[in-house]
N, C-alpha and C positions, 0 to 999 in steps of 0.2 A: 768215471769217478766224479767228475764236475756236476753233471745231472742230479747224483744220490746226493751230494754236497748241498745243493739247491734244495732239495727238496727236505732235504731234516733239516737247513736251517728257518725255511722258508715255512715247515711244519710249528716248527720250537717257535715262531717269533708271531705265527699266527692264536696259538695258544697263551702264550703268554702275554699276548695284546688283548686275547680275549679276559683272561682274568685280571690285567692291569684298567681296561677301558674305565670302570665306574669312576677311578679318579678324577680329579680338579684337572689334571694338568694331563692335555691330549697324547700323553706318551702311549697308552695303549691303539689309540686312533692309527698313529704314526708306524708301531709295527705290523699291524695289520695291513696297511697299506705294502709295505715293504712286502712282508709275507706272502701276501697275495699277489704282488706280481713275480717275485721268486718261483712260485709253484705253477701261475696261471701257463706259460709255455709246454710241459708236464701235462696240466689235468686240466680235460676237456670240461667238468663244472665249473672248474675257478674261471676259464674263460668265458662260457657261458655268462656267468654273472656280471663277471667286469662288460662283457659284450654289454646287457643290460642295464647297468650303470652308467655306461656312454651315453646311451642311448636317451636312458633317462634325463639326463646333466650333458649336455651338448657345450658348455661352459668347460666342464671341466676336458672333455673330448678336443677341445681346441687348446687348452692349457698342454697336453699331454703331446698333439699334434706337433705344436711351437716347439716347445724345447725336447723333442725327440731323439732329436743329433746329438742333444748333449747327456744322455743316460748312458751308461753301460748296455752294452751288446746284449746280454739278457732283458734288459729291460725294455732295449727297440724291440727285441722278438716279441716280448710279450705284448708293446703295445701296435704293431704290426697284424697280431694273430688274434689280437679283440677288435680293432677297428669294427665301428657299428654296420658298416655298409658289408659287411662280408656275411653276417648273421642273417 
């Protein structure tokens, strides 16, 4: 039940980041991110990408690294299963 929960909210908040983004103020930026690591454990593209993203931005890979311990259980899986060194 928790997985399908993740994943429509994790759907709803990636859509709705997409048509919020053009504003001033990064609240669409901000769901999207959420979004996508909700779904990224799920679906093997969203991982791909985020994999990519690391990869690209080794900055922010070390940002994610550091406070790891302090995400939600979901959110270690997620950032666990993109780590760039696994791709």
């Amino acid at each position: 039940m928790l997985p399908i929960l993740h994943q429509v909210l994790g759907s709803t908040l990636v859509v709705t980041g997409l048509i919020v983004l053009p504003l001033p103020i990064p609240f669409g930026l901000i769901m999207l991110v959420i979004g996508f690591a909700l779904l990224a454990p799920y679906i093997p593209i969203v991982q791909r990408i985020i994999r990519h993203m690391r990869r690209r931005w080794p900055q922010v890979d070390a940002i994610l690294l550091r406070y790891r311990d302090r995400f939600p259980p979901v959110i270690r899986k997620t950032i666990d299963k993109t780590h760039p060194a696994e791709g």
